[in-house]
N, C-alpha and C positions, 0 to 999 in steps of 0.2 A: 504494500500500500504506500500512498504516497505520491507527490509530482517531484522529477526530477529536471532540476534547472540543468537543460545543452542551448547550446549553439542554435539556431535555424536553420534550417535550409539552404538559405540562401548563400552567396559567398560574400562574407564580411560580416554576415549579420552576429552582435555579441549575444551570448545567454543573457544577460544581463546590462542592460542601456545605461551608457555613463548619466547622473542626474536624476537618476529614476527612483520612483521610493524603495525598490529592490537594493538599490546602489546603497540609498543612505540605511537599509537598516544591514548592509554586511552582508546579502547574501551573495555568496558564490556560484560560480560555474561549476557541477558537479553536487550540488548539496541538493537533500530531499526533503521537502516541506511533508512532516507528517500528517501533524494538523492543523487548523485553522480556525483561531479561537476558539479551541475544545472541539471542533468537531476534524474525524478523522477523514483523509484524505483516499479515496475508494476508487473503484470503476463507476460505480453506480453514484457516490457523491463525489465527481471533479471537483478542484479547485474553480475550475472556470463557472460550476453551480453556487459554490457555496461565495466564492466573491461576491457577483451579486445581488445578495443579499444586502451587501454594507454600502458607502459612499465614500467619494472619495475624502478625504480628514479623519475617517474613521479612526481610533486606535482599536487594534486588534494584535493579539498573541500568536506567534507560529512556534512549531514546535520543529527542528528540523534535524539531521542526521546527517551532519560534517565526519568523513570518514569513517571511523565507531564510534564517534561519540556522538552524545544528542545537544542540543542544543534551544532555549529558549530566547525567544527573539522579540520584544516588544517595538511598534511600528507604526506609523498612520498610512493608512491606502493614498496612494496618490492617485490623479485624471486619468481613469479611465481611454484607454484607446480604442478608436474606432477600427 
C-alpha cells in the first residue's frame, strides 16, 4: 500500500516540482506516502481520492517510508493542478 513518489514520463519531468508544497514539506524522489491524514493509502482509496477531499492551505499529516524507516511529515496542501 501506499503512493510512490518517481519521475514522469516525460523526459525532464522531476518527481517532485522545485516550489511545490511537496518540495517545502521534504518529500523525496523515491519515498512512499503511507497515509494521508490517518487515512491509508490503497488501490481502492488513491491518494488522488482522498486529496480531494481537502483545499489547498489545508494542514494535513503524511505518514511516509524513506528507505526502512517511517517517517511523519506535517504540511499545508498547496494549488491544486489542473
Amino acid at each position: 500500500y501506499g503512493a510512490w513518489i518517481v519521475r514522469g514520463d516525460q523526459p525532464g519531468e522531476a518527481a517532485i516540482f522545485p516550489g511545490s508544497a511537496a518540495e517545502k514539506a521534504g518529500l523525496k524522489e523515491g519515498d512512499i506516502i503511507l497515509d494521508f491524514n490517518g487515512e491509508k493509502i490503497t488501490v481502492e482509496n488513491n491518494l488522488a481520492k482522498i486529496i480531494m477531499k481537502y483545499n489547498p492551505g489545508d494542514q494535513v499529516i503524511l505518514k511516509i517510508l524513506r528507505g526502512v524507516q517511517e517517517k511523519t511529515v506535517i504540511t499545508n496542501l498547496g494549488e491544486r493542478s489542473e
